[in-house]
Structure formats: structure tokens, C-alpha cells
RODO-2510 file (C-alpha; in nm, 4 decimals, decimal comma):
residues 470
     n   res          X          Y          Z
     1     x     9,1704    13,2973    13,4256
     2     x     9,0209    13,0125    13,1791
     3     x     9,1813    12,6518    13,2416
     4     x     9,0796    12,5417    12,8984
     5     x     9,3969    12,6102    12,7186
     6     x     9,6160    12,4499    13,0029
     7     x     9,3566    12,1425    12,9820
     8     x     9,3798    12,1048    12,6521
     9     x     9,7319    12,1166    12,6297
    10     x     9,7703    11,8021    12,9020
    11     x     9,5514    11,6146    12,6675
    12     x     9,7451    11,6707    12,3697
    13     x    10,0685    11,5616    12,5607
    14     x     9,9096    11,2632    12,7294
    15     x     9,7220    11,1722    12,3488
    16     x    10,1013    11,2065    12,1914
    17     x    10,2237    10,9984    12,4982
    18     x    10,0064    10,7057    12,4068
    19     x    10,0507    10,7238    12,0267
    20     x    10,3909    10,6604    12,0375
    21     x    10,4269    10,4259    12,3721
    22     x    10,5234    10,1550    12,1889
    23     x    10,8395    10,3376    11,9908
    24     x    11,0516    10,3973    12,3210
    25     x    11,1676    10,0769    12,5098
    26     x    10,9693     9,9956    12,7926
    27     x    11,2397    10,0446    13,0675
    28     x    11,3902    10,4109    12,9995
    29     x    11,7510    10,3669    12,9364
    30     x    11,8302    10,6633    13,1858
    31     x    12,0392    10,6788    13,5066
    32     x    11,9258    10,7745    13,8972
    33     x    12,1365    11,0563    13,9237
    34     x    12,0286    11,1765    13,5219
    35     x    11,7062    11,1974    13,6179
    36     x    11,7481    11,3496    13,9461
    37     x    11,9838    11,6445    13,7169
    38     x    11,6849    11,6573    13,5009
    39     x    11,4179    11,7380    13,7471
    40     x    11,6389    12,0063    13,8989
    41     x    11,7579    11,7516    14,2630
    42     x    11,9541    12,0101    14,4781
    43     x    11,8302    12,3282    14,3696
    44     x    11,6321    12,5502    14,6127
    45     x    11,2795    12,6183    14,5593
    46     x    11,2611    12,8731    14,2901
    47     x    11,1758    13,2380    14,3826
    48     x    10,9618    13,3065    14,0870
    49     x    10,7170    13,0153    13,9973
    50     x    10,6933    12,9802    13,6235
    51     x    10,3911    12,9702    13,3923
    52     x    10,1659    12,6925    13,4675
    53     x    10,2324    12,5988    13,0551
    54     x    10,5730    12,6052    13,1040
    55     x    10,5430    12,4094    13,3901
    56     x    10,3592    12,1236    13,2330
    57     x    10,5590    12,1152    12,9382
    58     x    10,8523    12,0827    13,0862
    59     x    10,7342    11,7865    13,3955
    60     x    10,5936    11,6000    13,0590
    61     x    10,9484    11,6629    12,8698
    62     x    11,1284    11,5149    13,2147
    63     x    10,9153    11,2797    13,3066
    64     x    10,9093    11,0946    13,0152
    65     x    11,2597    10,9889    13,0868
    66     x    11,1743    10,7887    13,3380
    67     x    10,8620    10,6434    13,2555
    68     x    10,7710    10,2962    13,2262
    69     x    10,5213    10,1854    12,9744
    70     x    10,2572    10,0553    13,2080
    71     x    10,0436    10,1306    12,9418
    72     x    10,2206     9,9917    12,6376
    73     x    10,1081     9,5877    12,5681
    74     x    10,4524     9,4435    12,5991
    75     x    10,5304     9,5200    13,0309
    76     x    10,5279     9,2025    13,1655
    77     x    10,7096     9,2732    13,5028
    78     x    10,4395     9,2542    13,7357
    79     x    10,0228     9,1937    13,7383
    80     x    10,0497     9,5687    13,6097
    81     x     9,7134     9,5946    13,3517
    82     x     9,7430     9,8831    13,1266
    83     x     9,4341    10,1694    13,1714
    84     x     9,1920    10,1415    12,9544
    85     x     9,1560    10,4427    12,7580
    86     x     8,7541    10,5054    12,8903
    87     x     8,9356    10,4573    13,2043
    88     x     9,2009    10,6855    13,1860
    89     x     8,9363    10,9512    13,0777
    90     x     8,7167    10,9116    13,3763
    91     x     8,9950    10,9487    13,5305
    92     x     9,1157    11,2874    13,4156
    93     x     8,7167    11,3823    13,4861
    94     x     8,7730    11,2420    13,8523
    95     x     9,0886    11,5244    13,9120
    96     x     8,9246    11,7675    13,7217
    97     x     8,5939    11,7712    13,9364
    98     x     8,8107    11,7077    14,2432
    99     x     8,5618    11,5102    14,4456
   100     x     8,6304    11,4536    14,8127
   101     x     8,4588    11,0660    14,7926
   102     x     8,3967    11,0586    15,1735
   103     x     8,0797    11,1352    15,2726
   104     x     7,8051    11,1363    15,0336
   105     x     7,7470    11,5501    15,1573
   106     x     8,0739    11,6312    14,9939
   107     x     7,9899    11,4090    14,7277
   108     x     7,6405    11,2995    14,6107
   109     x     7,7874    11,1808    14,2757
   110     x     8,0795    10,9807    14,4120
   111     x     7,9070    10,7953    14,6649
   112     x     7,6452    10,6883    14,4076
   113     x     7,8475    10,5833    14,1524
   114     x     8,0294    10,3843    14,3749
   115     x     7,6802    10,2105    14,5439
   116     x     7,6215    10,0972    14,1395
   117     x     7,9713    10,0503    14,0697
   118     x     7,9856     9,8187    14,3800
   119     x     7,6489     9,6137    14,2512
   120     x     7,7920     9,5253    13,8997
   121     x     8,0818     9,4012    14,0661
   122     x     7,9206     9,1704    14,2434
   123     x     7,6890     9,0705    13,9608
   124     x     8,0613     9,0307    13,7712
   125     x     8,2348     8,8127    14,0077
   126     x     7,9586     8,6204    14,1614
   127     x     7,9780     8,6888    14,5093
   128     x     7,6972     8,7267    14,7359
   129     x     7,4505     9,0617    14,6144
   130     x     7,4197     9,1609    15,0038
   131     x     7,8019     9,2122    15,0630
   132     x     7,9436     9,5512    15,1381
   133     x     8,2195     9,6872    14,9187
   134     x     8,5346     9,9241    14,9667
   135     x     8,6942    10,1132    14,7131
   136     x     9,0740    10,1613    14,8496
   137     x     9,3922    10,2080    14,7446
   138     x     9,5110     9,8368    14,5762
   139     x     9,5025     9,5114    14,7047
   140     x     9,7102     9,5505    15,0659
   141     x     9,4751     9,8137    15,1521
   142     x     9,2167     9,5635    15,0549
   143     x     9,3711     9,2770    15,2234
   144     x     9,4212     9,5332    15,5688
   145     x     9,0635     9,6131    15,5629
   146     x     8,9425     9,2613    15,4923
   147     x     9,1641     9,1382    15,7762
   148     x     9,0605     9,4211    15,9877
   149     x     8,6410     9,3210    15,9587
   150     x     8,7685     8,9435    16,0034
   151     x     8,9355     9,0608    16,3578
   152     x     8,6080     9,2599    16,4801
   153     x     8,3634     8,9634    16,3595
   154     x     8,5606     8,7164    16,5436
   155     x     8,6685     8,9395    16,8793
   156     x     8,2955     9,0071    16,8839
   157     x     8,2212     8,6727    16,8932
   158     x     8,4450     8,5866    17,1640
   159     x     8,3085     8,8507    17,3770
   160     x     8,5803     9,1072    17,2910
   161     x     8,5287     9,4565    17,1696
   162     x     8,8554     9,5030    16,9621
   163     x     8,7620     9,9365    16,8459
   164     x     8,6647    10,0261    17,1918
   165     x     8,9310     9,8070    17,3811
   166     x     9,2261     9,7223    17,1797
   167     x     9,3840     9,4301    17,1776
   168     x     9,5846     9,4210    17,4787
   169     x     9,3860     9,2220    17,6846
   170     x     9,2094     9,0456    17,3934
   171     x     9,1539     8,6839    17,3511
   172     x     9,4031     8,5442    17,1485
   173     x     9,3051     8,5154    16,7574
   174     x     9,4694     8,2359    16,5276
   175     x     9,5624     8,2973    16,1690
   176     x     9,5892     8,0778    15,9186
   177     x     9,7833     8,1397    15,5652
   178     x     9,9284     7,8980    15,3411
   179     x    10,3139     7,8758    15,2636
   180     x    10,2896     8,1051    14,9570
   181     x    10,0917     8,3769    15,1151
   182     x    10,1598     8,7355    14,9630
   183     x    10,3411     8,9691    15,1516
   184     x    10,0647     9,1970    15,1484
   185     x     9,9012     9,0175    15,3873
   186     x    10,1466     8,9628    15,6284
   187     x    10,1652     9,3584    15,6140
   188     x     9,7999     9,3970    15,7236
   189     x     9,8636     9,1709    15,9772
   190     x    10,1795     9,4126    16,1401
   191     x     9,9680     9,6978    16,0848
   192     x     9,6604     9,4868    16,2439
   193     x     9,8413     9,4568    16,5819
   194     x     9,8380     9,0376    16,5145
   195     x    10,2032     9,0240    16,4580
   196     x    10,3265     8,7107    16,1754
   197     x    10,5834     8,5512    16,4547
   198     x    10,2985     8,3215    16,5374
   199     x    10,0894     8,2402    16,2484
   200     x    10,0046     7,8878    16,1589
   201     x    10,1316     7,8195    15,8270
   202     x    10,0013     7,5643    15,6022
   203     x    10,2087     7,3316    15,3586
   204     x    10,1536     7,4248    14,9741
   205     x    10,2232     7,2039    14,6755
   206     x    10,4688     7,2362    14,3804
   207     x    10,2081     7,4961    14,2450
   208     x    10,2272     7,6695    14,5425
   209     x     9,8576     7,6297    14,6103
   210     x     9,7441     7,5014    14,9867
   211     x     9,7009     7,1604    15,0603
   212     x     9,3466     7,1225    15,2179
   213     x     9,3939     6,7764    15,4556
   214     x     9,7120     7,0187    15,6164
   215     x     9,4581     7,2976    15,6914
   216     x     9,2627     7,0714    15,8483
   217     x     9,4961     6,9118    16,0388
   218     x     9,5769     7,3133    16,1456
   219     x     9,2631     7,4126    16,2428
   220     x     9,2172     7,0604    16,4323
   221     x     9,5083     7,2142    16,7099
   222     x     9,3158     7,6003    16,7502
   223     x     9,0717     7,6874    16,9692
   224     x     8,8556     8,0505    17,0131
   225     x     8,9013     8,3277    16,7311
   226     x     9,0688     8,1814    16,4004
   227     x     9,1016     8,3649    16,0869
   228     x     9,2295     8,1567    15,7612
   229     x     9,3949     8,3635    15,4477
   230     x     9,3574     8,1602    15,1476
   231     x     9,4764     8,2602    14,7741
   232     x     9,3248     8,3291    14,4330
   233     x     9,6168     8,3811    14,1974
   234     x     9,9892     8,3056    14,3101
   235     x    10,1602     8,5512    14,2351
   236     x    10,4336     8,3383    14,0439
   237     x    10,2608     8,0532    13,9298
   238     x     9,8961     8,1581    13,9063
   239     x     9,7586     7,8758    14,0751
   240     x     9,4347     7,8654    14,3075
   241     x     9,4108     7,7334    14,6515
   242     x     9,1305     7,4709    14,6946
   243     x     8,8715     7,6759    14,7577
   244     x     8,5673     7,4162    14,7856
   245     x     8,7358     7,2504    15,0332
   246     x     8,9150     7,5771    15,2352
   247     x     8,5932     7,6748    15,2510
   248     x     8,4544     7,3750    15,3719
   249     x     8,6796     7,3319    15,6464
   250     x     8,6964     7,6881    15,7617
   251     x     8,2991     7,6594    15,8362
   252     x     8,3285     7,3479    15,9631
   253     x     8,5983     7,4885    16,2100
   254     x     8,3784     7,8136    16,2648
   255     x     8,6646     8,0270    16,1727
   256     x     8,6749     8,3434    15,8897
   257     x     8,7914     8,3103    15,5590
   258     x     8,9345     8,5566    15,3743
   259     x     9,0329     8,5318    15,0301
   260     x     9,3451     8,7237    14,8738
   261     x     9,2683     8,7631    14,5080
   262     x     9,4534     9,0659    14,3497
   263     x     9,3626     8,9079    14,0036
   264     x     9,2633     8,5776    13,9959
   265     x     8,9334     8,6710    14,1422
   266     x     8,8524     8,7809    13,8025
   267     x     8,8395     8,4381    13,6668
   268     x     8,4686     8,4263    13,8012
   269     x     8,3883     8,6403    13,4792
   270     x     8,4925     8,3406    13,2179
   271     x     8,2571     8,0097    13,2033
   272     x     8,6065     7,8713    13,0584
   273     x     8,8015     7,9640    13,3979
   274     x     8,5258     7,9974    13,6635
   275     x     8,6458     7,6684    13,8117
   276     x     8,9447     7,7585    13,9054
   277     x     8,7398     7,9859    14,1958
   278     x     8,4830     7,7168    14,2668
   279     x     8,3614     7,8169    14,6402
   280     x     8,5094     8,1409    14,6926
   281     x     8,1461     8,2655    14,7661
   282     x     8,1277     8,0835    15,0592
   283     x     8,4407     8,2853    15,1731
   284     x     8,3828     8,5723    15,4289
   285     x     8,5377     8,8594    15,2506
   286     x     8,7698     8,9082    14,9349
   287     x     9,0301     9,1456    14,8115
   288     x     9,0981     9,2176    14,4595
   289     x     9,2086     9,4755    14,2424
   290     x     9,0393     9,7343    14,0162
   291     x     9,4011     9,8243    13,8598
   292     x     9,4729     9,4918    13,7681
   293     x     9,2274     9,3063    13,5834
   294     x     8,9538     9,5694    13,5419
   295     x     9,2426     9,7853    13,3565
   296     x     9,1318    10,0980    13,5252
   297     x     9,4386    10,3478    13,6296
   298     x     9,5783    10,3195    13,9877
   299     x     9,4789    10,3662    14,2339
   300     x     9,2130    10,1234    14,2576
   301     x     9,1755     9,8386    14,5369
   302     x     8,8475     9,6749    14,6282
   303     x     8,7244     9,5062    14,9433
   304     x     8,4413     9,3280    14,9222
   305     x     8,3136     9,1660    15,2824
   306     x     8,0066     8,9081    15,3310
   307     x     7,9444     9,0722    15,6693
   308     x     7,8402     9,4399    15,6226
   309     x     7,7731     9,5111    15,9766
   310     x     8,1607     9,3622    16,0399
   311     x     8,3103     9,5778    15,7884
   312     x     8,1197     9,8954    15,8827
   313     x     8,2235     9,8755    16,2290
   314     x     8,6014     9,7794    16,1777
   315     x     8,5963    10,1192    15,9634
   316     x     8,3566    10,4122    16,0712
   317     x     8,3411    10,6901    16,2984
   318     x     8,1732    10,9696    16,4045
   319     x     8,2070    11,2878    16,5183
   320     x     8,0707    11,5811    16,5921
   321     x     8,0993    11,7810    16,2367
   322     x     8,0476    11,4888    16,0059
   323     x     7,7071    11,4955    15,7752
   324     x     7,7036    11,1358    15,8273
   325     x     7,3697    11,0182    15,6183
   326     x     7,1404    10,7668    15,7703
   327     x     7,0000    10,6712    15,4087
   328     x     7,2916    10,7250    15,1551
   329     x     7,6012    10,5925    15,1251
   330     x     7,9187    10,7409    15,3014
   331     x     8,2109    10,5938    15,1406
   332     x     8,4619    10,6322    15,4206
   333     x     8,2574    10,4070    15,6172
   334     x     8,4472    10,0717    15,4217
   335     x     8,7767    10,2295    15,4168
   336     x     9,0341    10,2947    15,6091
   337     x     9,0499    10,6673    15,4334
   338     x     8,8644    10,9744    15,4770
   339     x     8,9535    11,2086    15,2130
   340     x     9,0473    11,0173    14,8775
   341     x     8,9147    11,0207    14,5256
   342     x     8,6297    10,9487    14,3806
   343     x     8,7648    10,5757    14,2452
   344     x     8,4262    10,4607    14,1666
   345     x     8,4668    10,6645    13,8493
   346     x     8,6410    10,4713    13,6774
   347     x     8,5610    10,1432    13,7934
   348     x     8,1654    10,2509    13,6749
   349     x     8,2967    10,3508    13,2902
   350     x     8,5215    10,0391    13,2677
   351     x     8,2644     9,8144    13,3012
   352     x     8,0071    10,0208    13,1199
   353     x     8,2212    10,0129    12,8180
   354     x     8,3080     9,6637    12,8273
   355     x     7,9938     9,5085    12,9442
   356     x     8,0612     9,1467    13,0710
   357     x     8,1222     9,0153    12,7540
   358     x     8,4080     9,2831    12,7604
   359     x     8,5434     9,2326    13,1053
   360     x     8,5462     8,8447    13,0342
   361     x     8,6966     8,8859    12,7193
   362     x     8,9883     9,1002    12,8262
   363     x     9,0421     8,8544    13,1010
   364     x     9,0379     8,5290    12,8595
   365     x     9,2221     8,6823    12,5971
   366     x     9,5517     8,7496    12,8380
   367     x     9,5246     8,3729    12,9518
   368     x     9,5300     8,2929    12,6079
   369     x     9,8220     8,5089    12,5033
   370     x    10,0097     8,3666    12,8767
   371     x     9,9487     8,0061    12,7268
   372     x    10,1158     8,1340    12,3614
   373     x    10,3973     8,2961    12,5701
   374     x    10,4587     7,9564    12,7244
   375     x    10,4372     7,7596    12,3664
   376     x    10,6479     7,9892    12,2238
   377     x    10,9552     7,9250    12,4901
   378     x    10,9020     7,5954    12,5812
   379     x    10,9748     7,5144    12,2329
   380     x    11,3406     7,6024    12,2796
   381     x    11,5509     7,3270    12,4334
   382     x    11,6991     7,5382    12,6887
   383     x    11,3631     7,6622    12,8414
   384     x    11,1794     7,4738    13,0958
   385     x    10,8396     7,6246    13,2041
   386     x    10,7745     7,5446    13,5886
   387     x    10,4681     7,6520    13,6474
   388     x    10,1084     7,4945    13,4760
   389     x    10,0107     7,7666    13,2559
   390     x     9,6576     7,8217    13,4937
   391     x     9,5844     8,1984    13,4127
   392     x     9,8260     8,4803    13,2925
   393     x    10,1047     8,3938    13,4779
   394     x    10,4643     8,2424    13,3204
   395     x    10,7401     8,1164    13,5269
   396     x    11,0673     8,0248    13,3203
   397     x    11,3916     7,8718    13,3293
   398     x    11,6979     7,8786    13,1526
   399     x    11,9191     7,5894    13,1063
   400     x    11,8566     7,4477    13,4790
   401     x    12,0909     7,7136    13,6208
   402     x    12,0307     7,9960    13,8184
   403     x    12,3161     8,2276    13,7064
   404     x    12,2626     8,1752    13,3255
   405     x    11,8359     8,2528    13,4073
   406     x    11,9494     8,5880    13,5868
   407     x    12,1485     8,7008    13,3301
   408     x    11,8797     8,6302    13,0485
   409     x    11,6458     8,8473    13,2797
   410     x    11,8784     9,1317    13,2763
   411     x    11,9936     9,0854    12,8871
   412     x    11,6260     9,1323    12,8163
   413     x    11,5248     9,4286    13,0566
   414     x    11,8373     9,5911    12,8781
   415     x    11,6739     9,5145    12,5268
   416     x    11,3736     9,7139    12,5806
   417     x    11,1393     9,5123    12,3557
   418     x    10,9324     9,4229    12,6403
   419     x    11,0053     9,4325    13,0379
   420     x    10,9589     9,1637    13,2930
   421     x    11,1146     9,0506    13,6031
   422     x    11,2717     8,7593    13,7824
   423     x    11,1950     8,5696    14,1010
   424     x    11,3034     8,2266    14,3398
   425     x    11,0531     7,9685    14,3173
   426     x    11,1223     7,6897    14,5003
   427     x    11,4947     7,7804    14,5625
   428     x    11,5063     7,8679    14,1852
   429     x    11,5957     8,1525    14,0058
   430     x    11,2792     8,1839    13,7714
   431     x    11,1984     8,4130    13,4835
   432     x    10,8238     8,5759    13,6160
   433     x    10,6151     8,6848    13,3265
   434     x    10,2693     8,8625    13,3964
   435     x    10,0206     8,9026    13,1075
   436     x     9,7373     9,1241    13,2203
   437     x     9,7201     9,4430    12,9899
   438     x     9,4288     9,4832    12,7273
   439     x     9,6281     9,6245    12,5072
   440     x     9,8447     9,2924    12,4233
   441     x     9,7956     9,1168    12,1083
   442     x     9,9409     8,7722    11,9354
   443     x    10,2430     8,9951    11,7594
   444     x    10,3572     9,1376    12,1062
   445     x    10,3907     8,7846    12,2531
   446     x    10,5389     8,6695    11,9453
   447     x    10,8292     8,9963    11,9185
   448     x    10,8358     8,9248    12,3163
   449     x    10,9228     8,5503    12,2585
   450     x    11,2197     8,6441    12,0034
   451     x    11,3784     8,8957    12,2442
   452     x    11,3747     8,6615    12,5494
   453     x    11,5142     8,3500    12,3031
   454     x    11,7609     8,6140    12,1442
   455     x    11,8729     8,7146    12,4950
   456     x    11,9337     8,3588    12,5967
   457     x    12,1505     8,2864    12,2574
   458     x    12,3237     8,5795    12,3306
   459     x    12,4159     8,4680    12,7129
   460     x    12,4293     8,1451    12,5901
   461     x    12,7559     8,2501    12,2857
   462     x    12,8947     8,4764    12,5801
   463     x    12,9398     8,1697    12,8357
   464     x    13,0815     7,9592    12,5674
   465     x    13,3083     8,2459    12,4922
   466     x    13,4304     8,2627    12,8230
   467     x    13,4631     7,8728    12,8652
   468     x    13,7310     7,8430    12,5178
   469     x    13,9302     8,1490    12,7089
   470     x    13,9702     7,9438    13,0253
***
């Protein structure tokens, strides 16, 4: 039975699907339970399976209810970047030749892609050429397996052989985060065994970044094993933590640093933002992601650890049936997965395409269109922006009030002209807008604007509506 016809029709549905992303709003205007109806919720598992045309036809017909245009330029809800379209192809190419990326005997191509893949990113971001690199599921994976090399390096250190003896037993290990640490890490550290009821946290500032003479003052009251979790890119505000000086103090204090830097990492590509990372390559390891800022289609998380021997051994194993090579490269030995994708796909023909004068221009041109986002609202004498417009990140607020910014959040998700999402800073209710999507141009931010403004009149006639009632 030839696939060609079934092949060809998912790429005329998935061509359509991107020709017209922008005509739909970007949240479907479709209910739970509608969708649940629509993809047949409650039915038993059909007797007769259907043809597999049918089939796709009809999961692209109900799907697209409920889909949210990741892709399109105007989804601003998250540090979502769109695929590129190179992307999205290697991607299709990656299913279709259904590579199990494990060992480089099940996959010669995948592991090799991913050894090159792995040296441009380097070259990219700056970071030291000898450093070993994972290719995981996003940035929590990345942050886990960052955090899990940082607990070997310094157990092993202290005498302690954390794989072969667990941790009962184990010398105590500090950690270190700032106030505004993401979630994701405090994850890694649950599913580490290291717990977050006693971690050290260190005062940030009113751009949520860490305040170096605090972490000093921190690492001044541990002793033995002492990892420190710094941040590139809040995720509200965009701002950087310190790094010359985190760094600094975390060798001076002997301790591992390990940098948490979904996107902001990326700023090592631009001359105009480099600065903002200044000394994260004297940081021990560093988690990003591919499916951010690289605009390659999830999933795609990347570890990327200055102690190769470290990361190998918080990760590998062996066993009896395993073609383990002693030459080539066997992915599964920097991940905490076995069988996965081949991810390095796409991560090679994204940067191919774009070259670094691609990859840095994609990056600079969202900061650019964050900072006309920000111009655009702040111009309005209701809108205050809170957050200095460092990157792609926007944090608003409406009127000083924290009922009257909700409601503006949810008049404009309703709207559909573009989607983001809302947040507390500070004991605020903020307004959180993420540009990171290749895709966005000057006329998205400026249609964006005007819906977000023309939500806020709209609350704004509706309270004083409400107030000459009363």
C-alpha cells in the first residue's frame, strides 16, 4: 500500500492551515464540552476503523476547533515562538523517517546531526566549544538535567557517590535561587530528591533580577556542596540576573552555577544585546530552549553542561543489550530519555537556513517589535508599563487597578485579534505580553496595540456605565 497519497494529503491540509492562520482568531471561540462532542468523548472504541483518509480529514476538520495559532505572528501569551517553516519541514522528515535518536546504532544520522547541531550552538551562543549538549524535551527537562550533573559534580566532590548510593545518607547540598526563580526549577529540584522547603533564597530587585551583595552574603552562611540557580530572562519582566558578578561569587565560594535561560540565552547572538549575558560562560551549565527562540516546533529543550564527564555520568547506563559506541555519539547518554526523536533535525535546518545573521536577526527584530508594543501603550494615559523594556518581554497596567487590568486581559482574549495572558508582579495584576515569533511584523504590533487600547475603552465606558446606575 503506497503512503504517498495519504502524505500528500497532510501537506495540503497543514499548507491550507498556515495560509489562512491569520483569518481565524487566535483563541478558538469553542467550548470544553463542544469539543469533547466533536472528537466523539463517550463513545466506545469503534468496531470498524475507518480509512486512514477519512481519518485525517476528519482529526484536521476537529482539531482545528481548538487550535491555537502558535504559529500565527500575533500569540503573545507565553515565550511561545512560532516554527519556522524549514523547521516545521524537518520536522515532518523527522516522523516520517521515524528515528529512534538513542544510540547512534539505531541511528547513525540522528546522533550526527545532533554532534554538529550541538557545535553551532555553541559557536551561536558563545559558550565554551568543549561543553557537552542535550537535546530534551523544553527547558524543565533542561533545567532537571542541568541540576541533575550539578548534584553528581558536587556529591563527587564531597566524597559522595549520588547514582550508586542515593541520597539518603548523602552530605547535605545547598541551593541557591533568587526570589523570581521559575517554577521549572523548583520542579527539577522535587524530582531531584533536594526538596525546595530548604532552599536559600536570594532577594531580587524591582526587575526581579538577583541582587549580587545578597548572594554573597548567602553563600557566606553554607558550607560543603552548594549549587546556585541564576536567571537569563524573567519570565515577566525579561530582565537578567548579574551574571559577572553571580559568577564571580559562585567561584569564589566553590559552588556550581547553573544558569536558567529558556530565551534570554539567545541574546548572546546580538552585539546590540550580548551584554545583557555578560559572564554566563563562566557558568557551569545552561538550559535554554530550541522551541523558543530558535523557532523550531516543540519539542525542543537543550542542556548544555561545562562538565562533560558530570553530565555523562548523571545520565548514562549500560546494559547488557545496548550497542553503546566507544567512538560515536549516543544521544541518550545527556538525557534523561532513551527512546525520543531525532530533535537535532530541526535544530540543524533552523540554523542552516538562517545562518547567524538569521538567528540574530529574528532575535533583534522581536526586541524591537516588544519595545514598539511598549511605545504604542504607554502612550495612552491609562497604561503604565512596569517592567524596562530589556528583551521581548511587556508587562502592563491598566489604570493602577487590578480588577479593571483583569478585565482588559479577558476583553482582549475574547477579541481574538491577538492572544496574551495576565500575571501578579509584585502583588499586581499585570498584563504579560511575550514577543518571540518570527513571523511578527510592525502591522501586527500596531493591530495588537488597537485591540488592547480598544478593550480598555471598552472596560473603561462599561465601569462608567455602571458607576451613573449606582
Amino acid at each position: 500500500m503506497s503512503c504517498t497519497p495519504l502524505l500528500n494529503q497532510a501537506v495540503e491540509i497543514a499548507s491550507a492551515y498556515f495560509e489562512r492562520r491569520d483569518s481565524f482568531p487566535v483563541f478558538p471561540h469553542i467550548t470544553p464540552e463542544q469539543l469533547r462532542q466533536a472528537f466523539g468523548a463517550g463513545r466506545p472504541v469503534p468496531e470498524r476503523g475507518q480509512a486512514a483518509e477519512q481519518v485525517i480529514a476528519e482529526l484536521a476538520r476537529t482539531a482545528e476547533l481548538g487550535l491555537v495559532a502558535h504559529t500565527g505572528p500575533r500569540y503573545f501569551g507565553f515565550v511561545i515562538g512560532g516554527s519556522l517553516p524549514v523547521a516545521t519541514a524537518a520536522d515532518w522528515l523527522t516522523s516520517a523517517w521515524d528515528q529512534n535518536s538513542g544510540l547512534y546504532a539505531t541511528s547513525p544520522a540522528a546522533s550526527v546531526v545532533e554532534e554538529v547541531a550541538a557545535a553551532w550552538l555553541l559557536e551561536l551562543l558563545d559558550l565554551p566549544r568543549n561543553a557537552s549538549v542535550g537535546f530534551v524535551t523544553g527547558c524543565g527537562m533542561a533545567n532537571f538535567t542541568g541540576l541533575a550533573a550539578a548534584r553528581h559534580y558536587v556529591l563527587r566532590k564531597a566524597g559522595w557517590d549520588v547514582e550508586l548510593d542515593g541520597l539518603n545518607g548523602a552530605p547535605r547540598i545547598n541551593i541557591i535561587l533568587g526570589e523570581e526563580a521559575h517554577v521549572t526549577v523548583h520542579t527539577a529540584l522535587r524530582m531531584l530528591g533536594l526538596g525546595t522547603r530548604a532552599v536559600k533564597n536570594v532577594p531580587t530587585d524591582e526587575q526581579g533580577r538577583m541582587v549580587p551583595s545578597e548572594l554573597v552574603k548567602v553563600l557566606k552562611t553554607c558550607s560543603g556542596p552548594t549549587i546556585v540557580c541564576a536567571q537569563a530572562g524573567n519570565v515577566n519582566t525579561g530582565s537578567f540576573d548579574p551574571l559577572e558578578d553571580i559568577t564571580a561569587a559562585t567561584r569564589e565560594a566553590g559552588a556550581w552555577l547553573h544558569v536558567d535561560a529558556a530565551f534570554g540565552l539567545w541574546a548572546a547572538v546580538s552585539d546590540e544585546l550580548r551584554h545583557l549575558v555578560a559572564g554566563v560562560e563562566h557558568a557551569d551549565s545552561w538550559a535554554t530552549d530550541g522551541h523558543k527562540w530558535l523557532n523550531v516546533p516543540y519539542d525542543c529543550g537543550l542542556i548544555i553542561c561545562a562538565h562533560p564527564e558530570a553530565h555523562r555520568a548523571a545520565m548514562t547506563v549500560t546494559a547488557a543489550y545496548l550497542v553503546q559506541s566507544d567512538k560515536e555519539r549516543d544521544p541518550f547518554e545527556w538525557t534523561p530519555e532513551f527512546s525520543r526523536r531525532g530533535r537535532g533535525f530541526t535544530v540543524y535546518a533552523a540554523i542552516k537556513h538562517l545562518g547567524r545573521s538569521g538567528v540574530r536577526d529574528m532575535v533583534e527584530r522581536c526586541c524591537v517589535r516588544a519595545r514598539q508594543m511598549a511605545d504604542l501603550l504607554r502612550k495612552h494615559p491609562s497604561v503604565e508599563i512596569l517592567n524596562d523594556v530589556v528583551l521581548n518581554q511587556v508587562l502592563v497596567r491598566f489604570k493602577n487597578s487590578d480588577d479593571f487590568t483583569r478585565t482588559v486581559i479577558k476583553r482582549v482574549q475574547q477579541d481574538g485579534t491577538c492572544w496574551l495572558g495576565g500575571t501578579t508582579w509584585h502583588n499586581m495584576a499585570a498584563m504579560r505580553i511575550s514577543i518571540s515569533n518570527w513571523a511578527t511584523t510592525e502591522k501586527d504590533i500596531q493591530l495588537s496595540a488597537q485591540a488592547i487600547l480598544r478593550a480598555a475603552s471598552t472596560v473603561a465606558a462599561g465601569s462608567r456605565m455602571a458607576a451613573s446606575v449606582l
